[in-house]
C-alpha positions in Angstrom: 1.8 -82.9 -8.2 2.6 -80.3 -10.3 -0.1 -77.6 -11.2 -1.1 -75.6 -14.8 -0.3 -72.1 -14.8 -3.3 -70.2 -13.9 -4.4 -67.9 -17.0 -5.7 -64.4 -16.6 -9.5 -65.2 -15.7 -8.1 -66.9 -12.6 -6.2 -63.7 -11.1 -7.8 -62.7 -8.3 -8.4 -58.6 -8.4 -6.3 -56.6 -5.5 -7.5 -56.2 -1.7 -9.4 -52.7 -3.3 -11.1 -54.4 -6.2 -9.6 -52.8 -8.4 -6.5 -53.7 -10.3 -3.3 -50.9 -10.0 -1.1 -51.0 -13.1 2.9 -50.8 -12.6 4.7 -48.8 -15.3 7.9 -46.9 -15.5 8.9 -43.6 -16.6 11.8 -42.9 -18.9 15.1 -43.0 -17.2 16.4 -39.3 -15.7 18.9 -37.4 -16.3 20.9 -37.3 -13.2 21.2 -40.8 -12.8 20.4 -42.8 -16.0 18.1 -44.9 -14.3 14.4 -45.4 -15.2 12.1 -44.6 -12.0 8.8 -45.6 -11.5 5.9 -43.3 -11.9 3.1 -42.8 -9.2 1.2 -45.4 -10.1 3.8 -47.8 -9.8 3.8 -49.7 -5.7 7.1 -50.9 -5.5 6.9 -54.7 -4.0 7.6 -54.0 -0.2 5.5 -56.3 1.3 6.9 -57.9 4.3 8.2 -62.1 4.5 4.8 -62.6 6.1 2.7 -61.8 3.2 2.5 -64.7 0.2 4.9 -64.3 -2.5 3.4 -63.9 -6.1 5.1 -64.8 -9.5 4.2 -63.2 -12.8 5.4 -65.8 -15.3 5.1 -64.6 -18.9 5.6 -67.5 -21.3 4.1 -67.6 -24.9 3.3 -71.7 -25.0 -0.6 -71.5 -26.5 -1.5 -74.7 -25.0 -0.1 -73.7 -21.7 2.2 -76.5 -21.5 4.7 -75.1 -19.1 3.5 -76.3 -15.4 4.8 -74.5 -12.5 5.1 -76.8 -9.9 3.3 -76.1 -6.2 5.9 -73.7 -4.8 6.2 -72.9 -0.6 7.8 -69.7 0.8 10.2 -70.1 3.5 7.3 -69.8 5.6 5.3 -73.0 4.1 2.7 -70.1 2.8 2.2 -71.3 -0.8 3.3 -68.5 -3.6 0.9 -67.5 -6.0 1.1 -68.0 -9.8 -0.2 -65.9 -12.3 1.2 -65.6 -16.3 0.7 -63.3 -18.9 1.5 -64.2 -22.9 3.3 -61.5 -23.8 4.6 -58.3 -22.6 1.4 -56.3 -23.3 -0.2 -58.6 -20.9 2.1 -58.9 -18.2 2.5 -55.0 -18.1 -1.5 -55.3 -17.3 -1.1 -57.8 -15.0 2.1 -55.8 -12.5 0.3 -55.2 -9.9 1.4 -54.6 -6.4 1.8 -57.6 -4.8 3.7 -59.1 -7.4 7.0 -59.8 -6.2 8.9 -61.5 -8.7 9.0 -62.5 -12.4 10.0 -65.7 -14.2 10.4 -65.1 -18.0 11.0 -67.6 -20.5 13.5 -66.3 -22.8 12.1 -68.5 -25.9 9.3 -65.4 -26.1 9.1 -64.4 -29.4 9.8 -60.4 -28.4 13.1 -62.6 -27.2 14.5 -62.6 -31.2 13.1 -59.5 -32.0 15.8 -56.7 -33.5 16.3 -53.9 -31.4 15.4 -50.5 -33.1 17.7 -48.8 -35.0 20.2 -51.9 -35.8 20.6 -53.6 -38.9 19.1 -56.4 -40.9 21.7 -59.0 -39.1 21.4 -57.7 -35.9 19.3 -59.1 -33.1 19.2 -58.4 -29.5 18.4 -61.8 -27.9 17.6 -59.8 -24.8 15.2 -57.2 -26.2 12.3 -58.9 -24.0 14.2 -59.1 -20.8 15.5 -55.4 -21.1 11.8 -54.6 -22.0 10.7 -56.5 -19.0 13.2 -54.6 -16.5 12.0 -51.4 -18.1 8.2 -51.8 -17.4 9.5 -53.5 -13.9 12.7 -51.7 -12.6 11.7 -52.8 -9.1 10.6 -56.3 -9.4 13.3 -59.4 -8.9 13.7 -61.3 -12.1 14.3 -64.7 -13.1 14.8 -66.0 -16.4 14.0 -69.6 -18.1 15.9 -71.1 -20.4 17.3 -74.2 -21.8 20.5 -75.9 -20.9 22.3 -75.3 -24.5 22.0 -71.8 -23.9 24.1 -71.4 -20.7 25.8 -68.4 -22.4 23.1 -66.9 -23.0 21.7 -67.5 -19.4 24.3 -65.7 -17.7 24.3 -62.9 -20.2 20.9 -62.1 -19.1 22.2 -62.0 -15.4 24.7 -59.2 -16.1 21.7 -57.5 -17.9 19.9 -57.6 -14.7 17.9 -60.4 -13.9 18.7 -61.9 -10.6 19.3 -65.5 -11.6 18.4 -67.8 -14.5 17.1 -70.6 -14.1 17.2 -74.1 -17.1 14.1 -75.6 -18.5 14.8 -79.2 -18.0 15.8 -78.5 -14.5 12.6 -76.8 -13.1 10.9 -78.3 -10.0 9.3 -76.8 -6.7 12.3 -76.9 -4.6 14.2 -75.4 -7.2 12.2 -72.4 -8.3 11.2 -71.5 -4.9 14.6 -71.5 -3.3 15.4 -69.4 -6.8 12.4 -66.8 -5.9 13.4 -66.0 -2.8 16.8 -65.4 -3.2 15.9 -63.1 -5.9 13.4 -61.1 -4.3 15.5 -60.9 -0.9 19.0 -59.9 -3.4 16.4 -57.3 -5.5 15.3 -55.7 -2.0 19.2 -55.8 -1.1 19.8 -54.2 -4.8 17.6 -51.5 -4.0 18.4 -50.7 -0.8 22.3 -50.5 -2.1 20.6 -47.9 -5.0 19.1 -45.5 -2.2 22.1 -45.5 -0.1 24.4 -44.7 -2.9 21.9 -42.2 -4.1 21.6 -40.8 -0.7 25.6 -40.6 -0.8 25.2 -38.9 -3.9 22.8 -36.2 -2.8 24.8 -35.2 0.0 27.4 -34.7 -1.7 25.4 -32.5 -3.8 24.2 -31.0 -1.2 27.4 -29.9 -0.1 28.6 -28.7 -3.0 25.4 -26.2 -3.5 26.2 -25.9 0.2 29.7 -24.2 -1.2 28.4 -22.4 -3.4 25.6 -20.5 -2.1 27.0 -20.4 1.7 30.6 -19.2 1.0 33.0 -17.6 3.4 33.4 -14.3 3.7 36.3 -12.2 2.3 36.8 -9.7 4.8 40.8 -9.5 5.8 41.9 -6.5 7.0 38.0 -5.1 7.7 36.8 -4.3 12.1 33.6 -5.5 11.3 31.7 -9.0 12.6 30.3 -11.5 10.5 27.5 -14.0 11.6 25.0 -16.0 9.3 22.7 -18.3 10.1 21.2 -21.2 7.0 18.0 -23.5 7.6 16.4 -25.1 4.7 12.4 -25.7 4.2 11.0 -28.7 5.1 10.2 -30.3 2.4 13.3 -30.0 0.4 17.1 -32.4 1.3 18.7 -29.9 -1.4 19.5 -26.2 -0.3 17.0 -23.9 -1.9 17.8 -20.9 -4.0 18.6 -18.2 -0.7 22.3 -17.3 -1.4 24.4 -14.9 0.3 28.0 -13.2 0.2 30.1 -10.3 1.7 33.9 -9.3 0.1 36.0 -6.4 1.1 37.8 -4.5 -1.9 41.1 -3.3 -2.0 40.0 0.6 -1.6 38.6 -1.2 2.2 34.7 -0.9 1.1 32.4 -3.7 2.5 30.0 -5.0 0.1 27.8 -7.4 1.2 24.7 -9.2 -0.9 21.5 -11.7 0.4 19.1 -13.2 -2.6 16.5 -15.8 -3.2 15.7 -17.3 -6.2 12.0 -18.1 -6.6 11.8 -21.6 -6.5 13.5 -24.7 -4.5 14.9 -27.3 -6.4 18.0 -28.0 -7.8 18.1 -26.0 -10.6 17.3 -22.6 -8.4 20.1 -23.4 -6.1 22.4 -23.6 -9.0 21.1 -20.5 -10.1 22.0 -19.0 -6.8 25.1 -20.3 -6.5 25.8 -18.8 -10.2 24.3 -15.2 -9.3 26.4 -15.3 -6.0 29.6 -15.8 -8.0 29.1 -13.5 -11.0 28.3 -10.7 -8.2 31.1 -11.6 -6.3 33.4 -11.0 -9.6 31.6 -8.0 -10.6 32.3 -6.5 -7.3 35.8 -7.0 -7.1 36.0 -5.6 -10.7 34.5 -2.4 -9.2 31.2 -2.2 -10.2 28.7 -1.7 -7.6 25.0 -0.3 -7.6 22.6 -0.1 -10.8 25.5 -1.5 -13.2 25.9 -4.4 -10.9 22.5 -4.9 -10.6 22.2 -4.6 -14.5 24.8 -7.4 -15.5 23.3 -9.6 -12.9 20.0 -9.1 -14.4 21.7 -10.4 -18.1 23.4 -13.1 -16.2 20.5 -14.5 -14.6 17.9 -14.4 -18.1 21.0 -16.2 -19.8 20.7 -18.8 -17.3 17.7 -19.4 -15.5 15.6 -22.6 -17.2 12.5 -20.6 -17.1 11.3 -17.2 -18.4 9.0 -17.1 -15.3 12.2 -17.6 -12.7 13.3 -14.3 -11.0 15.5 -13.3 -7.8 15.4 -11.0 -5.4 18.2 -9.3 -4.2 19.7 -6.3 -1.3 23.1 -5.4 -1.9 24.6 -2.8 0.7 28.5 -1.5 0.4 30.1 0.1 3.6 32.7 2.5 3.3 35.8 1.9 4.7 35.6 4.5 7.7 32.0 2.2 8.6 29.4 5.1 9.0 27.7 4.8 6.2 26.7 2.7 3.6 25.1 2.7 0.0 22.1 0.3 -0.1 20.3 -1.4 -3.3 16.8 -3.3 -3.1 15.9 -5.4 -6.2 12.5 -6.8 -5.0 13.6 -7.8 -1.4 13.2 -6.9 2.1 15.2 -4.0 3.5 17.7 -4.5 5.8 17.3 -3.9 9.6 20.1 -1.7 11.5 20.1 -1.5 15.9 22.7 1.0 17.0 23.1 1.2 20.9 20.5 3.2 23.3 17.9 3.3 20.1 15.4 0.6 18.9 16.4 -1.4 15.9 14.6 -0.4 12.4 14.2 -1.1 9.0 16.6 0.9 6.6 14.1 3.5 4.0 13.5 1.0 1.4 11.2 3.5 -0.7 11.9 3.9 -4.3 13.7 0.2 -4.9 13.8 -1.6 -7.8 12.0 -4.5 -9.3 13.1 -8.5 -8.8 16.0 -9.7 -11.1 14.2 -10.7 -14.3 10.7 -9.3 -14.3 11.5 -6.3 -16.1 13.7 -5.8 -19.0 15.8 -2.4 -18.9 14.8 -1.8 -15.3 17.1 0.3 -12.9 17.9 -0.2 -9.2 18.7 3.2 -7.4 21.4 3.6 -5.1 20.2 4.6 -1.6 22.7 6.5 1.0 22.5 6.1 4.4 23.8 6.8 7.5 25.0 4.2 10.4 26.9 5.5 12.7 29.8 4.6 14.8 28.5 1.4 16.2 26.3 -0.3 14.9 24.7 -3.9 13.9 23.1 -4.5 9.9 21.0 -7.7 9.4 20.2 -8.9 6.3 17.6 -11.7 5.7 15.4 -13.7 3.3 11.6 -13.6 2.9 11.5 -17.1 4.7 12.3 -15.7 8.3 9.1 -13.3 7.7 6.5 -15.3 5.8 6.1 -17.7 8.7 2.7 -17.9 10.8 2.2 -17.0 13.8 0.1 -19.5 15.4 -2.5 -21.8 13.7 -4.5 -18.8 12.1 -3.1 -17.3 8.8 -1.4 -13.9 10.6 2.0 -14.3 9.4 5.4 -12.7 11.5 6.1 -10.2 8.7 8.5 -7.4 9.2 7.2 -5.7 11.8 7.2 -8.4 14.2 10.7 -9.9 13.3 11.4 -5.9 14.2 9.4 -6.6 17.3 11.1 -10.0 18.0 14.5 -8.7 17.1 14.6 -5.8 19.9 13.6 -8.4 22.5 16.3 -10.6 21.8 18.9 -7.4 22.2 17.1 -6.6 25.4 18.1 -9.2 26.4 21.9 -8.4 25.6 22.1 -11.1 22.7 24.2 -10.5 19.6 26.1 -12.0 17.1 25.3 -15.9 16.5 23.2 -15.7 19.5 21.2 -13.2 18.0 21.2 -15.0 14.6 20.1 -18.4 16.0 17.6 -17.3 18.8 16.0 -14.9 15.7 15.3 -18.1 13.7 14.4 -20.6 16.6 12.0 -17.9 17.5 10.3 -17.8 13.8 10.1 -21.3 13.7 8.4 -21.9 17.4 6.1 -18.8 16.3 5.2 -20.8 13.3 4.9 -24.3 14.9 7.4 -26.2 13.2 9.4 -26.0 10.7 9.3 -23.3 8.1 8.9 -24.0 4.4 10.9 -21.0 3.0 14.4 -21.4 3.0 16.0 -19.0 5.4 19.3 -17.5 5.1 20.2 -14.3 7.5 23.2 -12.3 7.3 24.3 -10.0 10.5 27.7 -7.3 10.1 28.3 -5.2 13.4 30.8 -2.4 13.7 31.8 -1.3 17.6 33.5 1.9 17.3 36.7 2.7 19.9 
């Protein structure tokens, strides 16, 4: 026997009392899409729990009757409806799982913004309702004259349409749960893609903040060692490069861009090119530094975003080196039979972007025949030590670095025990970005 549609006094309020409205935030710019805010609970409830269906219909005398409807389970789904799209917006609520709108609605005729007298979207309130509901299944009602019209509003995104004259339990329910199993299937399709998508991202950043090292025709070793925070799937803004120029100087470069999304990776990767051009156009030192500095307040999105930098270049006969801190942690040199140190980082300039007109002194120093330079990121130092709030900072990586070349380790050994070390010492993972950079020279 076929049941009224229960009105909005009859909805029951949610398992807390209280009832959780479902809206949607405008659609992003990466993807076009409109994604749900945190107040919107996406309907994930597993087959066990009841279905429910919002249906919003407009008849006053609540003539359209729903008839009793069973899951595939023989649970019977819940009915709610709402009048209009004000109401059903109030009435989303988490456990609603799917939506059956009658495309007679008056919203239905309405003319979409902008167009002209003549024109009228006949879809306005099913596009309205896949706005305010991007991750509910959605059926539509209609009558059988307006087939067209019907499977129009499929391609627009409703999961099936369903006639008027046509409706009875069987019916509706088969119709609901093929919509909300093909609207779970629709999502999970969405996340896969966009997983796809971000890792491809990923490896482009990947490119362009981790490149490989120009260094044909140079004696020295490379090794470099990347691990991203936490919390982030994108790289963060660490970046690093080393190029060797015609005249056989090494110039090498580490930075971090305060910040970890996106847009301070892409920063990175844009710092870490322009240097890499400057430097094979011969600048080097305080001029470098200084057209960096104009590069990076032409791009960065934010007046408050800075970078740190340590540029060193190694002359071509490898004993000595010109070295350049904007803001960031000087360099650490170990040299056979002595205990490895930090390089004099006294008088060094400010970060990239805090200070307009500032200057970057060039520092000489000495290294020797052989020899081993690492240069590193903030994240390998800013990690605990323990549970208290002592963190490793330079001194012990200085401390942690001589017993891993007592131990006779070098290179990528060296590189990855350092930062297995840090992140044991901090007890998982570390949230800073960490990006270290290790050149050796053995002389003979």
């Amino acid at each position: 026997m076929p049941v009224p549609v229960p009105r909005q006094r009859d909805i029951p309020a949610t398992e807390s009392g209280q009832a959780v409205l479902y809206t949607a935030a405008p659609a992003t710019a990466a993807t076009g899409v409109a994604q749900a805010t945190p107040q919107a609970v996406a309907p994930t409830a597993p087959h066990t729990t009841p279905l429910t269906l919002l249906v919003i219909e407009d008849d006053p005398a609540g003539g359209l009757t729903v008839p009793e409807i069973l899951d595939a389970d023989g649970h019977r789904i819940r009915v709610r409806t709402a009048r209009n799209l004000t109401e059903a917006e109030r009435l989303l609520t988490p456990d609603v799982h799917c939506i059956l709108l009658d495309l007679s609605l008056p919203e239905a005729g309405a003319r979409t913004p902008g167009a002209t007298a003549t024109a009228v979207d006949e879809l306005v309130a099913l596009r309205q309702v896949l706005r305010i509901a991007p991750r509910h299944a959605v059926l539509v009602l209609t009558g059988e004259d307006e087939a067209e019209r019907a499977a129009e509003a499929v391609r627009v995104g409703a999961q099936d349409f369903l006639f008027r004259d046509e409706l009875d339990g069987r019916l509706l329910s088969r119709a609901i749960r093929y919509a909300v199993e093909r609207k779970r299937a629709d999502i999970a399709q969405y996340k896969l893609a966009e997983s796809k998508l971000r890792a491809q991202e990923n490896a482009r950043l990947e490119r362009g903040l981790l490149p490989t090292p120009l260094l044909e025709g140079s004696d020295l070793r490379f090794a470099a060692r990347y691990r991203p925070g936490r919390s982030r799937a994108l790289l963060g803004g660490d970046f690093y490069d080393t190029v060797r120029t015609p005249d056989g100087t090494v110039h090498a470069m580490i930075g971090d861009v305060c910040g970890h999304g996106p847009d301070e990776a892409a920063l990175g990767v844009e710092l870490r090119i322009a240097w890499r051009a400057l430097t094979l156009a011969g600048l080097c030192g305080d001029d470098l530094l200084s057209t960096l500095q104009e590069v990076l307040e032409v791009e960065r999105p934010c007046e408050e975003i800075f970078a740190t930098l340590c540029t060193v270049d190694i002359a071509p006969d490898g004993r000595r080196a010109g070295l350049c801190l904007a803001g960031h942690p000087a360099p650490l040199i170990s040299r056979p039979g002595r205990r490895a140190r930090l390089l004099p980082y006294e008088n060094s300039g400010p970060a990239l972007g805090l200070l307009p007109r500032a200057r970057w002194p060039r520092r000489q120093v000495e290294l020797g025949g052989t020899w081993s330079l690492m240069l590193y990121t903030d994240g390998l130092i800013e990690g605990h030590i323990g549970e208290g709030k002592e963190r490793l900072g330079q001194d012990g990586m200085v401390d942690m670095i001589n017993r891993h070349l007592d131990r006779g380790l070098s290179g990528e050994g060296l590189l990855e025990a350092s930062v297995t070390e840090a992140r044991r010492l901090n007890g998982g993972e570390l949230t800073d970005d960490v990006a270290v950079v290790l050149l050796s020279r053995a002389e003979g």
